[in-house]
N, C-alpha and C positions, 0 to 999 in steps of 0.2 A: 515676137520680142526682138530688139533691137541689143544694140552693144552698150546702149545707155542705161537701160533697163536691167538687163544681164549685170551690170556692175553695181547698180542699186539693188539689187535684190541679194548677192554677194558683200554686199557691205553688211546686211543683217546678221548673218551670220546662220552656224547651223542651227537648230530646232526642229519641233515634234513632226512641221510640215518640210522640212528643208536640208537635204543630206549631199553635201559635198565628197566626191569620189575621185580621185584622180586618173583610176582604171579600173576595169574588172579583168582576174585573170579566169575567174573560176565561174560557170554558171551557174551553181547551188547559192553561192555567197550571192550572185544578182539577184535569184529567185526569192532568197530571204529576204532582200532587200525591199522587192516588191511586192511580195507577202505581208509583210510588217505594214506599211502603208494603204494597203487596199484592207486592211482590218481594221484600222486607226485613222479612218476617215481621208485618205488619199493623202499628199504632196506631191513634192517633187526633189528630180535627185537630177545633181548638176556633175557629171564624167567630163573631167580634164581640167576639175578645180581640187586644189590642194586644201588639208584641212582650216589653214586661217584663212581660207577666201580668194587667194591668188592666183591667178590661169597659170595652170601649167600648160595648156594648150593639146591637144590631139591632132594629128596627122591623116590624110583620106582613107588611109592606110586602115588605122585605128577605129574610124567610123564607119567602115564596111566590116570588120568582126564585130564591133560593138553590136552591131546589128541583126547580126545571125545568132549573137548570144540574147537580145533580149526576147527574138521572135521564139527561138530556143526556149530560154526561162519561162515565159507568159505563159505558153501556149502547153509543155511538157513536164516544167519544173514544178508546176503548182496548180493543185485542183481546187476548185475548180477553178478552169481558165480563168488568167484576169487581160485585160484589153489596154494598154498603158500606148500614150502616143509620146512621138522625139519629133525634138525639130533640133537643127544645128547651128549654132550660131557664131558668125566668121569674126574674131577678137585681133588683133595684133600680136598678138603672143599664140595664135592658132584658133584652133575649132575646138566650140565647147558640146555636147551634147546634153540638150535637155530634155528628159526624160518627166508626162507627168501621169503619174496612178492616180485614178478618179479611187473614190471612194468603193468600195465593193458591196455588190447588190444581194452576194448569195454567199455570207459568212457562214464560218469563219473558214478562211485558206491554209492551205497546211501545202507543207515543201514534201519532196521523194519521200523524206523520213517518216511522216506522219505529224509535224512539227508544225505548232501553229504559233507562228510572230506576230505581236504587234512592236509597237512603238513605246518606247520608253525615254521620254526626254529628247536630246538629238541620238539615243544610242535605239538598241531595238532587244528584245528578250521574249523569248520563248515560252508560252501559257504553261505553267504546272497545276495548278491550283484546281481542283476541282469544280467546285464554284464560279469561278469566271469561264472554265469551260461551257458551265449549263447556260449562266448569263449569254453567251456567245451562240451556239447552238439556239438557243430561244429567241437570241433577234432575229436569226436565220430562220427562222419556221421549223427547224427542225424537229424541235423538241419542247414541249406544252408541260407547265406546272401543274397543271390540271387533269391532264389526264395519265401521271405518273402514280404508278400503285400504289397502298399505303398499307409496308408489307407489316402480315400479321392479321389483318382485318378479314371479317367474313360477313355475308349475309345476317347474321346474330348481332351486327353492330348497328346496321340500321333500324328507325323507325320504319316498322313496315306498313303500320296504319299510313301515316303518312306519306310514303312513297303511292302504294296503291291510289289513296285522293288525288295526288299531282298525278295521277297518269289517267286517271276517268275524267279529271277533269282535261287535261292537255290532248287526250284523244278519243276521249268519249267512253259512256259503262258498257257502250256495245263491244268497245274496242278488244282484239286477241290479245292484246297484250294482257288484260284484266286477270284473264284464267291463269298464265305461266306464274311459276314457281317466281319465289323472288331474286331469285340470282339470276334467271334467264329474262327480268324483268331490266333488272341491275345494268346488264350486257344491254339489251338491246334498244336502250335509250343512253347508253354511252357513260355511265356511271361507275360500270367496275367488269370487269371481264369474266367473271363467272364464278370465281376464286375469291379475289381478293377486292375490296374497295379503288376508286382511285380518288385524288383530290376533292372533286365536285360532287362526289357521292358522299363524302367525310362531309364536306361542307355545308350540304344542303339538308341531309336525312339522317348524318351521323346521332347516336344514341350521345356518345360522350366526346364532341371531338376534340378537345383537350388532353383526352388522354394519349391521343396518338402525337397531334401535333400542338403542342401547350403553346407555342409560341403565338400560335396564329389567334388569336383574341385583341382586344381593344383596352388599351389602359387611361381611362377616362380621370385627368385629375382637377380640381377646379381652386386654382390662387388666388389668395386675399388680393396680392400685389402685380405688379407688370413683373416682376425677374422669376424665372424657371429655381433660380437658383434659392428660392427660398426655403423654411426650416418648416413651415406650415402652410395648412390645405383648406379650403373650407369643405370640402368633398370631393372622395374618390372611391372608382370601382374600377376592377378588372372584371371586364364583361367578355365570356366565354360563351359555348353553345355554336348552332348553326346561323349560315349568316341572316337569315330573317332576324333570329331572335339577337343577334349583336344587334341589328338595324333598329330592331325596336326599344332595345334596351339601352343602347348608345344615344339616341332621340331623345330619351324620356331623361336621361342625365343631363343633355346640353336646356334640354327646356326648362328642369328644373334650379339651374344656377344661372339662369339669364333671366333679366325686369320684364314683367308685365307691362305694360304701360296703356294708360286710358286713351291715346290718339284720337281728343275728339271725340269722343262715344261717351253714354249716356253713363253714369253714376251705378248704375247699378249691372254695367254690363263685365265681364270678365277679365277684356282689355285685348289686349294683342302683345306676342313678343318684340322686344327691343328689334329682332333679326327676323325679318320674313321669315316663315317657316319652310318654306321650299327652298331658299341659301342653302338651309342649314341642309333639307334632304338631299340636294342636288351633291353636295360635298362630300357628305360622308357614304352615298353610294359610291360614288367616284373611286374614293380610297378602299370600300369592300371590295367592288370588284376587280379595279386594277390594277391593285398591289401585286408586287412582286412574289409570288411564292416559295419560289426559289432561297428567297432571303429570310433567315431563319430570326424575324421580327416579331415588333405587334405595333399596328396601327395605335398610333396618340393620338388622344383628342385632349387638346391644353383651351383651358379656361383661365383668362387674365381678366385685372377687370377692364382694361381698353382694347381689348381683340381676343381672339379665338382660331387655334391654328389645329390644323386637320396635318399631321405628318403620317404619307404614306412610305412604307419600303418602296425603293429601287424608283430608279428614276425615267423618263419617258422614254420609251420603247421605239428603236430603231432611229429613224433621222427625225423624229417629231420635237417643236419649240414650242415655246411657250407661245408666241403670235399665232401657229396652227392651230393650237389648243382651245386658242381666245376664240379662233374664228368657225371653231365646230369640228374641225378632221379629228379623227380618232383610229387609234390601232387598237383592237382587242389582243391583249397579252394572253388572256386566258379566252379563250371562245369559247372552248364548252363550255366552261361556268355560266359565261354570261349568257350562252343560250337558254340556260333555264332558267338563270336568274330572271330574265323578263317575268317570269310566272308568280315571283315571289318579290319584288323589291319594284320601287317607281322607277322603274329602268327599261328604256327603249333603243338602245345601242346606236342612236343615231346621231352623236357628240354634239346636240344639244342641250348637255348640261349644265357645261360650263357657261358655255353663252348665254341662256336662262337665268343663270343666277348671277350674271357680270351685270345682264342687261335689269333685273331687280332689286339689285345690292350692288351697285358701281365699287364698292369700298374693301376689293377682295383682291389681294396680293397673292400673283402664284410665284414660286421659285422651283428651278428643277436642279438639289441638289446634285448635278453626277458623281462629285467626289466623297460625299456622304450615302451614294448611291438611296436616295429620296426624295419625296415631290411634296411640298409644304403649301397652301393654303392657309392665307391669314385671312379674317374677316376682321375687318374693324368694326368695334361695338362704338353705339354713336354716346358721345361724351354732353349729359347735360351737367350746364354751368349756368349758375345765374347773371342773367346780362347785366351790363352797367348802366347806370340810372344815370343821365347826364344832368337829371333835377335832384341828384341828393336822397333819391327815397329809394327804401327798401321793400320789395312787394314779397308777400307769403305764397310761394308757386302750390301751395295745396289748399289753403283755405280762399285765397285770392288771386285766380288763373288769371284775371286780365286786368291784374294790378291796378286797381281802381281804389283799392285800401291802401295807401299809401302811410309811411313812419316817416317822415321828416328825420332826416341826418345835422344838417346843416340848418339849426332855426335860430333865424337873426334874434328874433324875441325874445329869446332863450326859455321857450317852453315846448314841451312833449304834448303833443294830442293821443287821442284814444282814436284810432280810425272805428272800434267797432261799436264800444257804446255813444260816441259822441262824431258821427262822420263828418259834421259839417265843420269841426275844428273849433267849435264855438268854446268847448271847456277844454282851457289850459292847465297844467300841472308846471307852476316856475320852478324852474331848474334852478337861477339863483335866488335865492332867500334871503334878503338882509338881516332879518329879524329871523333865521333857522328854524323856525317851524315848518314849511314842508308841506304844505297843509292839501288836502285833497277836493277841489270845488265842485264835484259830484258828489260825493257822498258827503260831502261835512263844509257848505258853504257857508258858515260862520266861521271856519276855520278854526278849530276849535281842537279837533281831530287830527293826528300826524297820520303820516304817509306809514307810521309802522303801524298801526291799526289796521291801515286798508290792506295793506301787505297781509296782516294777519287772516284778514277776512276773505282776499282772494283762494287761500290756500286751503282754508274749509272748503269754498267753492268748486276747488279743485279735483279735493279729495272725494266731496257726495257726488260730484259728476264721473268720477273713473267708481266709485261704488256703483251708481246708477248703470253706468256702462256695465263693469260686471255681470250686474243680474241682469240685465235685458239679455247678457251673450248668453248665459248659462240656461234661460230660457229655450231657448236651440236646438235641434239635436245635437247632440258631441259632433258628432260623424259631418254633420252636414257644415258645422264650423270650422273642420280639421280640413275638410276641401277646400273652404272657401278661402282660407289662410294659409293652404300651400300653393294655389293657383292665383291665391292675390297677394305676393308680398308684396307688393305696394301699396296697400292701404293699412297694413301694419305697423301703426305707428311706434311701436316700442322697438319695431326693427331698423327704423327711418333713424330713433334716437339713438337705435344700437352705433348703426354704422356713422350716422357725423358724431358720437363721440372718440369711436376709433379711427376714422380718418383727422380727427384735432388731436387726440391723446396718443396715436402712434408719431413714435420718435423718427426723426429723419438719420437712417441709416448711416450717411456721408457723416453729419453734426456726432454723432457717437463714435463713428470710427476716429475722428479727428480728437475727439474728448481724449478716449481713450491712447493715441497714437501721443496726446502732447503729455498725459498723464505717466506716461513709459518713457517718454523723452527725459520729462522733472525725477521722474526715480534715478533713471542712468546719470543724472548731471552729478545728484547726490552722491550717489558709490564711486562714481569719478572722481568728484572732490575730497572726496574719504581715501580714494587710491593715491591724489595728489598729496594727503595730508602725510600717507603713509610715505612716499618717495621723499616729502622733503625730510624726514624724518633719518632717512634710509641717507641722504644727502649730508646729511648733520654727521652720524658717524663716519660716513668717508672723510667731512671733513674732518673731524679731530685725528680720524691716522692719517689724513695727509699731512696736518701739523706737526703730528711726529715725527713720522718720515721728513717733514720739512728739517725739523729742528738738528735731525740727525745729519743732514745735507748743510744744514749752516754749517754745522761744527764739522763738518769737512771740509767747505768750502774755507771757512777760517782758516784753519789749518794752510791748505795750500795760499791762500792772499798772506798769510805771513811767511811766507817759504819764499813765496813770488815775491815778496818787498825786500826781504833780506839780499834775494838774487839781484830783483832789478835797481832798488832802493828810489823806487819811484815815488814822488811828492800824495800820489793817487790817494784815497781814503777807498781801502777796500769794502768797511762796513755798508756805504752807499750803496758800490755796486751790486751786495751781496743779499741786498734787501730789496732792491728792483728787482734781481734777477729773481729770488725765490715768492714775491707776490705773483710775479705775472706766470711764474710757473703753478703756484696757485690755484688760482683764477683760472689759465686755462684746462687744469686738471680736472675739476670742479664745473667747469661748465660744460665741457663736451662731456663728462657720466651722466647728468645732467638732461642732456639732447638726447642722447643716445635711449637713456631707460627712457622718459618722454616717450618720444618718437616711434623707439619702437611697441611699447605698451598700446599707445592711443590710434596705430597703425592695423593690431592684430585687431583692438575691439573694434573702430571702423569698417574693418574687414570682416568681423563673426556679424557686426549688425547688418552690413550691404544685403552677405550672404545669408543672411537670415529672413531681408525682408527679399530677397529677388526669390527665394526658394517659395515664398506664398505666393509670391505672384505666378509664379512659371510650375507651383505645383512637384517641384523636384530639385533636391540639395543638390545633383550630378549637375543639373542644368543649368543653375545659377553659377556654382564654381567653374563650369566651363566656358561662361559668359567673362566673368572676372579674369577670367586667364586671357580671355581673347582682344577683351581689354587693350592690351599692352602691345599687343605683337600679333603675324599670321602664325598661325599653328597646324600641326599635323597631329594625325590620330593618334601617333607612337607617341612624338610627344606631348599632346595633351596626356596619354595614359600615364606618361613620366609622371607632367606634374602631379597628378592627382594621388602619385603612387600604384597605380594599378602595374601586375604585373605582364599584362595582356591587355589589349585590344578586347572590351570583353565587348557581349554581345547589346547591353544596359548603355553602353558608351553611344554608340550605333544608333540604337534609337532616341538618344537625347538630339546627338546631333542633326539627327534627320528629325527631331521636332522641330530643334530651333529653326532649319532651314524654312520649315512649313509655316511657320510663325514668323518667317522674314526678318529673322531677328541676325541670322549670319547668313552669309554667302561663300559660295566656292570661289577660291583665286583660280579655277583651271574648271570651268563650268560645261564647257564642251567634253570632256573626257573625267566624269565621276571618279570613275574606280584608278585613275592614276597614281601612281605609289606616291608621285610629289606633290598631289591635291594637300591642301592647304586650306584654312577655314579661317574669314576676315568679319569682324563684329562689322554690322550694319546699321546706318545714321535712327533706325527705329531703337536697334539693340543699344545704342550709348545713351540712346532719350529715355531708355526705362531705366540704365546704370544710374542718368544725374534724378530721374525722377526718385530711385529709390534709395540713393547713396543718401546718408543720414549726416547731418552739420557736425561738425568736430566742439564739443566742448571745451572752451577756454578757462 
C-alpha cells in the first residue's frame, strides 16, 4: 500500500472492517481490538490515524513498541493465537501503521478475561447472550446441535421397534449390537449416552418429539394470493413427529396444493406436478437436515400461487455463499444427524442437492438471510396464461389444445360461427339484424325461430348432459373417484369454474383501499365544513362584541375629538377620522381570531390524520410521532422524550429509534460514535417521502 491508497482508504471512513487508532497504551485494549475482528470476519486497524481520518503520524520510536505490543497481544492476549500482519507506511505527517487480522479459523477468541468480542458497527462489544455463544462455538466445531442432551428424556421415549430395525438393517441381525439393552444400543451408535436422549435420537426414533422440542416441526401453509400477509389459506398443517415422517408428511401437503398437469401424455394418464418432484425433495431435505437447531424455530413451507418458499432457521454455516452452494460444497452443521439420516431420507451428503434441483428446475431463488439468521428458497411455479392471437381468435386450451377450433373476435361480416357443430364456418348467426329477429340457420332455417328458443334448448341440453355425467360418475366406486379427483384437480371442471370465477370476482386490493381511503377523506371534508360552519358562527358573536366594544370606543374617542377641537380648534371633521380608525380596528380584530382558530384547528387535525396514517404504515403511534418531530429539526433522545412528554429515556423510545434507523428512515448526525451523549437523530430523503406520501391534503 502506497501513500495514495493509505489516503483513499482514510477517506472512507471507520466501519465494521476499518478502525482508526491513534495509539495503543494498553495491550489488553489491542488484544480486544484484535479479537473483535478475527470473530467478525477480519479488517483492518490503522495506528497513527486520528478518529475523523487525519494522520497524526508515529515516530520509529512508536513503531518498535507498537510492535512488541502486537506480537505481545496475538500471541499471549488471546486464545487461541491469532496471526495479524503490519506493514508501515511513510506519510508526510510520519508513519502510519497498518495492521490486517484475517478472518479467524478457530472461533470464537476470547481475551485474558475469558471475554469474547466481536464487532459491532465501527465500535466493538462483548458476547453476553447465550445464544450467540452456542451459534459461535458451533461454527467453530466446538459444539454440535445434535448431539446436545435432551434433559429429562430416557430410553422409554423411544421407538424401540424401530430403532432395533435401523440397526439390523444398518449392521446386520448377526450384528452385537442386536442383543444389547436399548440404552447401550442408544450409546453406542451415538444417539444418547446411556441416560438420557440427545438431539438425533429425539429426532429420528423419538415416541413424541414435540413434546420435548415443540418448536422443531414444519408449518406448512398454502395462499389463495402472492402476499404472506393475507387474512385466508386454502390449507394448512403443523406437521410434527420424526424427521421421516415431517419428510413424508410435509411432501404430501406441497403435492397436494400444487396442479397436476397432463404435459403431453395420454388423456387417461395421471399427469405429472407443475414442479418436478425431486425440486421439491431436494429442498425440503435441505431444510430438515440443515437447519439450525440451536434456533428455537420451525421450518416454513409457504405456498403462493406464483412460487413456493422453503424458509430454513439460521443461516449458512461458517464462511459458505450462496455461489459455493450453487456449485455443490457443503458444511454439515449437524453430522450426526445426517449420518443416519442417509438410512431414512433421499439424502447422500454429497452437496449435490442443490445443484440437482438448479440444474432441473432453473427457476429457484436462494437468499442467505444472516440478519434474519435464515436460508430462503423460492421456487417459481410456472405461470400459464393464454397466448395472444395475432388473427383475433380465441382457442379453448382444454377442449381445443392445438387451437384449431377457432371464435372469431373480430368478424368483418358481423356474424359468430359455431366452430363445433358447424367447422367449416359455412352457418352464420348475424349479429346485426335489421328486421331484429335473431334467427338461428341451424336449427330454424326458415327463420321462423329466435335465438331465445335455441338458448332455451341448449340449456335442457346442458342440463341432461351434467344429469348424464352424474350417473355415469355414481356408477364408480366412491373411493376410486375420491382418488381420482384429489390426484386430478385438473380435470375438475367445477374447480377450473371455481377458481376463474374467483380470480374475475375477487376485488383488487389497491382499488378498495383507495375506495375506501377517498370515502374517509368525503366524511372528514363534511365534519370540516360543519366545524367551518361552527367557527363562522363562533365569529359572528365575537363580532357583535366587538361592535360593542367598538361602540363604547367611539363614544370615547368622541369625547376626546371634542376636547381635542375645543383645544386645538382645528377645521378637522373628527367623525371621519373616527370611523376609519374603528373599521380598520375591526377588521383587523376580526380577521386575525379568525386565522388564528382556523389555523390552528385545521393544523392539530392535519397532524392527528398524518399521525394516524404513518402509525399504520410504521405499525407504532411512538414511531410515527417521532418521525413528525424529526421533521423539523435534528433531535436527541432527551429531547425527543421532552416532546413526547416522557419523563425518562424509556426503554420503548430505544427501540423505536433503532427501528426507524433499520428502516432507513433516520440517520445518526455522529454515526461513528452511537452512544455519544450529543448523537442527534436527522429524518432521512426515504423518511420525508413516506411523511409527503402519507401527509393528507388540507380541506379548503
Amino acid at each position: 500500500m502506497n501513500e495514495a491508497e493509505l489516503y483513499r482508504e482514510l477517506r472512507l471512513g471507520e466501519d465494521s472492517r476499518r478502525q482508526f487508532k491513534r495509539t495503543f497504551s494498553h495491550v489488553d485494549a489491542f488484544a480486544a481490538e484484535i479479537a473483535a475482528f478475527a470473530n467478525s470476519g477480519g479488517g483492518t486497524i490503522y495506528v497513527g490515524v486520528e478518529d475523523d481520518g487525519s494522520i497524526s503520524g508515529l515516530c520509529p520510536e512508536d513503531i518498535r513498541r507498537l510492535n512488541q505490543a502486537l506480537s505481545n497481544a496475538s500471541a499471549h492476549n488471546i486464545h487461541p493465537p491469532v496471526h495479524p500482519l503490519s506493514e508501515n507506511i511513510q506519510t508526510q505527517r510520519g508513519l502510519v501503521m497498518v495492521i490486517r487480522v484475517p478472518d479467524g479459523l478457530s472461533k470464537p477468541y476470547l481475551d485474558l478475561q475469558g471475554r469474547i468480542w466481536v464487532k459491532h458497527g465501527a465500535d466493538k462489544r462483548h458476547v453476553t447472550a447465550r445464544e450467540e455463544m452456542q451459534r459461535m462455538f458451533q461454527r467453530g466445531g466446538l459444539i454440535c446441535a445434535d448431539l446436545v442432551p435432551i434433559n429429562g428424556t430416557c430410553a422409554h421415549d423411544v421407538n424401540e421397534d424401530a430403532c432395533r430395525s435401523y440397526v439390523e438393517k444398518r449392521y446386520g441381525p448377526d450384528s452385537r449390537f442386536t442383543q444389547l439393552p436399548i440404552e447401550q444400543i442408544l450409546q453406542n451408535v451415538g444417539l444418547g449416552d446411556g441416560k438420557e436422549l440427545n438431539l438425533s435420537g429425539l429426532m429420528l426414533f423419538g415416541k413424541n418429539p414435540t413434546r420435548w422440542r415443540p418448536a422443531f416441526v414444519v408449518k406448512a401453509i398454502a395462499f389463495p394470493g402472492t402476499d404472506i400477509h393475507d387474512i385466508a389459506y386454502r390449507d394448512s398443517q403443523d406437521i410434527g413427529g420424526t424427521l421421516a415422517e415431517q419428510y413424508r408428511d410435509t411432501l404430501a401437503f406441497i403435492k397436494r396444493n400444487l396442479h397436476w398437469v397432463q404435459a403431453g401424455r395420454g388423456f387417461n394418464t395421471l399427469g405429472e406436478l407443475e414442479i418436478p418432484e425431486i425440486v421439491l425433495q431436494e429442498l425440503l431435505v435441505n431444510a430438515l437436515i440443515h437447519r439450525d437447531y440451536f434456533t428455537s424455530a420451525s421450518i416454513r413451507v409457504f405456498i403462493f400461487q406464483d412460487r413456493i418458499e422453503f424458509i430454513s432457521p439460521g443461516d449458512l454455516p461458517d464462511n459458505l455463499d450462496i455461489q459455493q452452494v450453487q456449485r455443490g460444497r457443503t458444511n454439515r452443521r449437524n453430522p450426526n444427524l445426517t449420518d443416519h439420516a442417509v438410512h431414512f431420507l433421499p439424502y447422500r451428503g454429497a452437496g449435490s442437492g442443490i445443484p440437482r434441483a438448479l440444474r432441473t428446475w432453473p427457476n429457484i431463488t436462494l437468499r442467505n438471510d444472516v440478519r434474519g439468521n435464515q436460508f430462503i428458497a423460492t421456487v417459481q411455479r410456472p405461470v400459464h396464461l393464454t397466448p395472444i392471437d395475432p388473427a383475433g381468435t380465441k382457442t379453448d386450451p382444454v377442449n381445443d389444445p392445438a387451437g384449431a377450433k377457432t371464435v372469431p373476435v373480430n368478424d368483418p361480416a358481423g356474424t359468430k360461427t359455431d366452430p363445433v357443430t358447424d367447422p367449416a364456418g359455412t352457418k352464420t348467426v348475424p349479429v346485426n339484424d335489421p328486421a331484429g329477429t335473431k334467427t338461428d340457420p341451424v336449427t330454424d332455417p326458415a327463420g321462423t325461430k329466435t335465438d331465445l328458443v335455441g338458448a332455451k334448448t341448449d340449456q335442457a341440453k346442458l342440463k341432461t348432459d351434467q344429469a348424464t355425467d352424474q350417473a355415469g360418475a355414481s356408477e364408480a366406486p366412491a373411493e376410486a373417484l375420491a382418488t381420482d379427483q384429489a390426484s386430478r384437480p385438473e380435470l375438475r371442471p367445477e374447480l377450473r369454474l371455481e377458481s376463474r370465477l374467483e380470480s374475475r370476482l375477487e376485488p383488487d386490493t389497491d382499488q378498495v383501499e383507495l375506495k375506501t381511503d377517498q370515502a374517509t377523506d368525503q366524511a372528514r371534508a363534511k365534519t370540516d365544513q360543519a366545524r367551518l360552519k361552527t367557527d363562522q358562527a363562533e365569529a359572528k358573536t365575537d363580532q357583535a362584541t366587538d361592535q360593542a366594544e367598538a361602540k363604547t370606543d367611539q363614544a370615547t374617542d368622541q369625547a376626546d375629538a371634542v376636547e381635542a377641537h375645543q383645544t386645538s380648534r382645528s377645521e378637522l371633521r373628527p367623525e371621519s377620522r373616527l370611523e376609519s380608525r374603528l373599521e380598520s380596528r375591526l377588521e383587523s380584530r376580526l380577521e386575525s381570531r379568525l386565522e388564528s382558530r382556523l389555523e390552528s384547528r385545521l393544523e392539530s387535525r392535519l397532524e392527528s390524520r398524518l399521525e394516524s396514517r404513518l402509525e399504520s404504515r410504521l405499525e407504532s403511534n411512538l414511531a410515527a410521532r417521532l418521525l413528525i418531530h424529526l421533521y423539523s429539526q435534528d433531535l436527541g433522545k432527551r429531547a425527543l422524550a421532552d416532546l413526547l412528554g416522557h419523563t425518562t429515556v424509556s426503554g420503548e423510545l430505544h427501540k423505536q429509534i433503532r427501528r426507524l434507523l433499520d428502516l432507513d428512515l433516520i440517520v445518526m448526525t455522529i454515526p461513528n460514535t452511537p452512544t455519544s451523549p450529543r448523537q442527534k437523530y436527522r429524518i432521512t430523503e426515504a423518511g420525508k417521502k413516506l411523511l409527503q406520501i402519507t401527509k393528507p391534503k388540507p380541506y379548503c
